[in-house]
C-alpha positions as CSV (number, residue, x, y, z in Angstrom):
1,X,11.4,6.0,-12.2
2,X,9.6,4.7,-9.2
3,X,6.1,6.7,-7.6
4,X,7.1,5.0,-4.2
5,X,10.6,3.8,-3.0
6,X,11.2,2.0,0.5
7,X,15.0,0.5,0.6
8,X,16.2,-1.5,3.8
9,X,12.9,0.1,6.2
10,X,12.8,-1.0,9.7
11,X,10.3,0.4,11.9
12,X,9.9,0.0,15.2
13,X,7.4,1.0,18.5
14,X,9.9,1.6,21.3
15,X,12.1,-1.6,21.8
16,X,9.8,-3.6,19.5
17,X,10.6,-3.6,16.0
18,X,8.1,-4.9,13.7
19,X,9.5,-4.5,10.1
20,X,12.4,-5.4,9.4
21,X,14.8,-5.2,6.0
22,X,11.3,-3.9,3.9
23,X,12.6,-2.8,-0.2
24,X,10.0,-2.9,-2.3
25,X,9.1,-0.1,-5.1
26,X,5.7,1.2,-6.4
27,X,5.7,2.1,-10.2
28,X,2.9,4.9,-11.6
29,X,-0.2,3.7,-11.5
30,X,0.6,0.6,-10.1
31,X,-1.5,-1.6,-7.5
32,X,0.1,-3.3,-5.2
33,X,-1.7,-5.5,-2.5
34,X,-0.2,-6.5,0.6
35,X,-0.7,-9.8,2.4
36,X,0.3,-10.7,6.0
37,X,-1.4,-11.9,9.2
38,X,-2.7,-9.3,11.7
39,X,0.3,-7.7,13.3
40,X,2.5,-8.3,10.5
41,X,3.4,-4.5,10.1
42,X,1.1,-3.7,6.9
43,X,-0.6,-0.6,8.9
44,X,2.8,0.7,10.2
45,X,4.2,0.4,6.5
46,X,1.2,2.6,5.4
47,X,1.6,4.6,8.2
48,X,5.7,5.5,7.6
49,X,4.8,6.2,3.9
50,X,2.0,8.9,5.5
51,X,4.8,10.2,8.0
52,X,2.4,9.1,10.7
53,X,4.8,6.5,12.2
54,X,8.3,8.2,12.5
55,X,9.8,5.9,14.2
56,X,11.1,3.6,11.7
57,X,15.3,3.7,9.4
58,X,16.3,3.7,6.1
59,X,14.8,5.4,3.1
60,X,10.8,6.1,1.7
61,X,10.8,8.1,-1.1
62,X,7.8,9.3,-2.6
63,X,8.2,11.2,-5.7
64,X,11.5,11.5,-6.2
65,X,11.8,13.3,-2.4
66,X,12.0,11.7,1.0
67,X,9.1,11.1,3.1
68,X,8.9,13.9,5.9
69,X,8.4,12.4,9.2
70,X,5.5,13.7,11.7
71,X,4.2,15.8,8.6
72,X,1.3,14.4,7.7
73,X,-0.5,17.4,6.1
74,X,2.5,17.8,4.0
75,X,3.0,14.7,2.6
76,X,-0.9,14.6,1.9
77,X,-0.5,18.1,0.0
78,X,2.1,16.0,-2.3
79,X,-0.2,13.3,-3.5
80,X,-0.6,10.9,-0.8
81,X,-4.4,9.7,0.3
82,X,-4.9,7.7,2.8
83,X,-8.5,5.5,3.6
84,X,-7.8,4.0,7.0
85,X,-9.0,0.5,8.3
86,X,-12.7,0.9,9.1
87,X,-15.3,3.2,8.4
88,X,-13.8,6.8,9.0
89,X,-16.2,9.0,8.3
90,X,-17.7,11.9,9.7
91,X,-21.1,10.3,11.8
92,X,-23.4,13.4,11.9
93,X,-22.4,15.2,8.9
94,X,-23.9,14.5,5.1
95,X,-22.4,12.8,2.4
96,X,-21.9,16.1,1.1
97,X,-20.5,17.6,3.7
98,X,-18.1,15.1,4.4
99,X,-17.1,15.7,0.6
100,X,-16.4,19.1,0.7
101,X,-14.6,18.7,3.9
102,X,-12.2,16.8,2.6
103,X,-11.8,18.9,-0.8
104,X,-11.0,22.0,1.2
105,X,-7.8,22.5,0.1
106,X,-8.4,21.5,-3.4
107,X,-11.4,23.2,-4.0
108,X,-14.1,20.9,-3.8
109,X,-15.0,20.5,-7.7
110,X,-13.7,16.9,-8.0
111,X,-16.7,15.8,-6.3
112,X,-18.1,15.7,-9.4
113,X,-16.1,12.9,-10.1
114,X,-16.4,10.6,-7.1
115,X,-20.1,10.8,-8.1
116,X,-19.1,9.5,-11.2
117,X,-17.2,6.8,-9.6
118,X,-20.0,6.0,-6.9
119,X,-23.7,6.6,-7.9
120,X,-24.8,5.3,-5.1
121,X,-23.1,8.6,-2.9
122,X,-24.6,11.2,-5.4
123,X,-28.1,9.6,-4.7
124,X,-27.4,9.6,-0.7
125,X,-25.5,13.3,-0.8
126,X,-28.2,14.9,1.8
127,X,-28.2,11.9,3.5
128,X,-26.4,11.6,7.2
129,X,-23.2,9.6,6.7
130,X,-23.8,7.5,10.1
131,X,-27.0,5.8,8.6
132,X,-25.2,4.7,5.4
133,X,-24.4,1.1,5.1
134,X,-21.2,-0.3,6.0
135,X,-19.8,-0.7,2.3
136,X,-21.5,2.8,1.2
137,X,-19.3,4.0,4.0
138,X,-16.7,2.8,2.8
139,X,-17.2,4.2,-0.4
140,X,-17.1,7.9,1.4
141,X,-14.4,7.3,3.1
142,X,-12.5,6.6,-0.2
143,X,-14.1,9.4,-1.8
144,X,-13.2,11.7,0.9
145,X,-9.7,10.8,0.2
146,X,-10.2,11.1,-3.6
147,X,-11.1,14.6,-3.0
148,X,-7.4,15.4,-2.0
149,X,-6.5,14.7,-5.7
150,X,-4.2,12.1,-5.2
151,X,-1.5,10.5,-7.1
152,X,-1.3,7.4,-5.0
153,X,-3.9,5.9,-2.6
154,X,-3.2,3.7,0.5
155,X,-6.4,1.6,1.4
156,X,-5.9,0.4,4.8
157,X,-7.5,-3.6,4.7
158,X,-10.5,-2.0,2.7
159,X,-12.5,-5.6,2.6
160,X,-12.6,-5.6,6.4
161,X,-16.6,-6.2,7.7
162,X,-17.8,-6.3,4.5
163,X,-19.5,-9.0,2.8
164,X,-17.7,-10.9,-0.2
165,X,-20.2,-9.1,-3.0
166,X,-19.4,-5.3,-1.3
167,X,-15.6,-6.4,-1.2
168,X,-16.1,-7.4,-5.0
169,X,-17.8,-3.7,-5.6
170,X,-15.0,-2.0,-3.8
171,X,-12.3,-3.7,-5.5
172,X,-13.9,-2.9,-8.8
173,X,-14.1,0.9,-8.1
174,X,-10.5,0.4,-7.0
175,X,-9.7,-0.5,-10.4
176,X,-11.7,1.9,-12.0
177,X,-9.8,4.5,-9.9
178,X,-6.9,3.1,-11.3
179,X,-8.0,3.0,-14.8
180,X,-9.5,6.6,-14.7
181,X,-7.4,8.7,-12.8
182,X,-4.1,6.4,-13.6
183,X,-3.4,6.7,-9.2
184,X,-1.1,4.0,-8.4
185,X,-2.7,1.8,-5.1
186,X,-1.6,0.4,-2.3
187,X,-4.1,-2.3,-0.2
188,X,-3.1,-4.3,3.1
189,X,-5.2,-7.3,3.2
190,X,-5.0,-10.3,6.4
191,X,-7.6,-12.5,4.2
192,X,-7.2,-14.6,0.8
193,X,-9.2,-12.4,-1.2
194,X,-9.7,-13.1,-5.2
195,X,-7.5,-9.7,-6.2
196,X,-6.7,-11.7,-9.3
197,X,-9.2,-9.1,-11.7
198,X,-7.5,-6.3,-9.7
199,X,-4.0,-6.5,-9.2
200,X,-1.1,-7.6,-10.8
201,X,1.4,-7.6,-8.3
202,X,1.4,-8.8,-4.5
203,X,4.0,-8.3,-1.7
204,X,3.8,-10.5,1.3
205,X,4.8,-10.0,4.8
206,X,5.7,-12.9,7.7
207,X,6.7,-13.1,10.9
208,X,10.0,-14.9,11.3
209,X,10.2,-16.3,15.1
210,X,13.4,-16.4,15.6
211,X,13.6,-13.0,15.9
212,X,10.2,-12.0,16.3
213,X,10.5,-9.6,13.6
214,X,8.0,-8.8,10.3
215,X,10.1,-9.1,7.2
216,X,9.0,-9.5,3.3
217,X,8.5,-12.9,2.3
218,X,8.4,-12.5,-1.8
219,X,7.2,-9.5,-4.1
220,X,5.9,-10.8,-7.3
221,X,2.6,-10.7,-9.2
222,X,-0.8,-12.2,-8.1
223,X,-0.2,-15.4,-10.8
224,X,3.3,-16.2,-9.2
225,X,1.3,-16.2,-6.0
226,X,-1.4,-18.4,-7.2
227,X,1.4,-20.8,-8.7
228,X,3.5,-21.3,-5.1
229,X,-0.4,-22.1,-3.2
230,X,-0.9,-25.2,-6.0
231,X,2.6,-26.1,-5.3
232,X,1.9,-26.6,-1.5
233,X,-1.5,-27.7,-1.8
234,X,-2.5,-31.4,-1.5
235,X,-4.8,-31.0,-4.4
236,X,-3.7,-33.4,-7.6
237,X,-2.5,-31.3,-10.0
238,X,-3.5,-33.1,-13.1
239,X,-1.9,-34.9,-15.5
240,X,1.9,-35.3,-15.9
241,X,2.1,-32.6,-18.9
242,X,0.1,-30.2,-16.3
243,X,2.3,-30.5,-13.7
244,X,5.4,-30.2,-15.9
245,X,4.0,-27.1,-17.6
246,X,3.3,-25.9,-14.1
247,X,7.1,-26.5,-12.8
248,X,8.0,-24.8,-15.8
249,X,6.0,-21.7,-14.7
250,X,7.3,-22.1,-11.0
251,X,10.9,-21.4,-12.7
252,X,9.7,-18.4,-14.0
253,X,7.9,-17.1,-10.9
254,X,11.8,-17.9,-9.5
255,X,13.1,-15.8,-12.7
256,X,10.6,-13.0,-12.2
257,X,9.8,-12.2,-8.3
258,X,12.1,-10.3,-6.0
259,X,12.4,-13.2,-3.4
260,X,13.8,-11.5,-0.2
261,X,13.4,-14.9,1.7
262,X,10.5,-17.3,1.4
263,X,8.5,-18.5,4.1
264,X,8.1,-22.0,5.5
265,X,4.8,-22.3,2.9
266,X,6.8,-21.5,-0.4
267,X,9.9,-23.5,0.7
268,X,8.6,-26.4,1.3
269,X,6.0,-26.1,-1.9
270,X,9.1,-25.1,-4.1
271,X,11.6,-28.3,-2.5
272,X,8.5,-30.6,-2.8
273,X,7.4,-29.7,-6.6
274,X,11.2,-30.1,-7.6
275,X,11.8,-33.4,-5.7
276,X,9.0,-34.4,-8.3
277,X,10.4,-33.0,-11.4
278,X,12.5,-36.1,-12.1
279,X,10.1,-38.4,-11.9
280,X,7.8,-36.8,-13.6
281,X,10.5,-36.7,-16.8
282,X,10.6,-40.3,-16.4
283,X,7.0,-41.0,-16.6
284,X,7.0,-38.9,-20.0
């Protein structure tokens, strides 16, 4: 059974609606990164699993229960962290403090454990949380929600302002989170960032014009995504057994992923690379 369900999700602000037809599921312990330009909906999707962003039709379930809208303390008490975009922490207060704050309800003691998980804040825990550097920062901020014990986390763009060595750090704390505490993730990202060492699965988001609307593009894994950008590059691919064994592996990714609709990118890669695959037989 699926952590996280979302089936048929549209969410809207007022008359605009930004997602559109979203149905996608979250296994235990799963990460799951989520690509799309800015204002493709990825913080509103976040947003309606937090009950944050009521607004929005059709089913989340978290759980095996539905996500309670506008009760956002009570879907945190049931295992749902949340790190927004940015560097949310509290300014004036220590790294300690900040901490505790956020363990109030759970008692505080799995500090001990986001020590384990970041060094860095155990050496800094007297120090004021404002003077920390941007990726320590970050670090707190996903400690803090750590300390709410929960059974999924949703990193809001966690790479944003940080340089590509911090966003390497981060990622691999994400995935010793994972590993260690077996919380499935969920991370928005706008950029191409290497997630290959992190995730196995991806879900991508578009904007379709016609209609103005965000809607899912593909949900598969991180190779099938790697697979489609070759495709549509103009790069050679390499010899005629390579690029047979790699049209081979595109009819898996079309075997494997839950395509919803593919964007003008992956069309247009997948009608290219099998306008080739004759000629190509010919040549061997």
């Amino acid at each position: 059974m699926s952590m996280l369900e979302f089936a048929n999700v549209d969410a809207s602000y007022g008359s605009l609606k930004v997602l559109q037809g979203i149905s996608l599921s979250v296994a235990r312990g799963e990460k799951l990164a989520i690509f799309g330009h800015n204002g493709a909906g990825k913080t509103t999707l976040l947003k309606c699993v937090l009950g944050q962003h009521s607004d929005f039709t059709g089913s989340i379930v978290f759980d095996g229960a539905q996500i309670l809208r506008d009760k956002v303390h009570q879907n945190a008490r049931r295992g749902i962290g949340f790190v927004p975009q940015g560097h949310n922490v509290f300014r004036e207060l220590s790294v300690e403090q900040n901490l505790r704050i956020s363990g109030l309800l759970t008692g505080g003691a799995f500090a001990k454990e986001v020590y384990k998980l970041f060094p860095v804040l155990q050496e800094r825990r007297n120090q004021v949380a404002g003077s920390l550097s941007g990726g320590q920062q970050q670090m707190l901020a996903i400690g803090m929600a750590l300390m709410t014990e929960p059974r999924i986390l949703l990193l809001d763009e966690p790479a944003t302002g940080l340089a590509p060595v911090i966003v390497r750090n981060v990622m691999s704390v994400v995935a010793d989170i994972n590993a260690r505490l077996g919380s499935a993730v969920i991370m928005p990202f706008d950029d191409t960032v290497d997630l290959r060492p992190v995730l196995r699965r991806i879900a991508q988001f578009f904007r379709d014009e016609s209609c103005g609307q965000c809607v899912p593009c593909r949900v598969g894994t991180v190779r099938q995504e790697e697979v489609l950008h070759r495709l549509a590059s103009d790069r050679p691919l390499g010899s005629v057994e390579q690029e047979l064994s790699l049209l081979k592996e595109l009819g898996q990714v079309m075997r494997d992923a839950s395509i919803c609709g593919l964007g003008q990118t992956a069309s247009s890669a997948i009608e290219s690379a099998l306008a080739r695959l004759p000629i190509l037989q010919e040549k061997r």
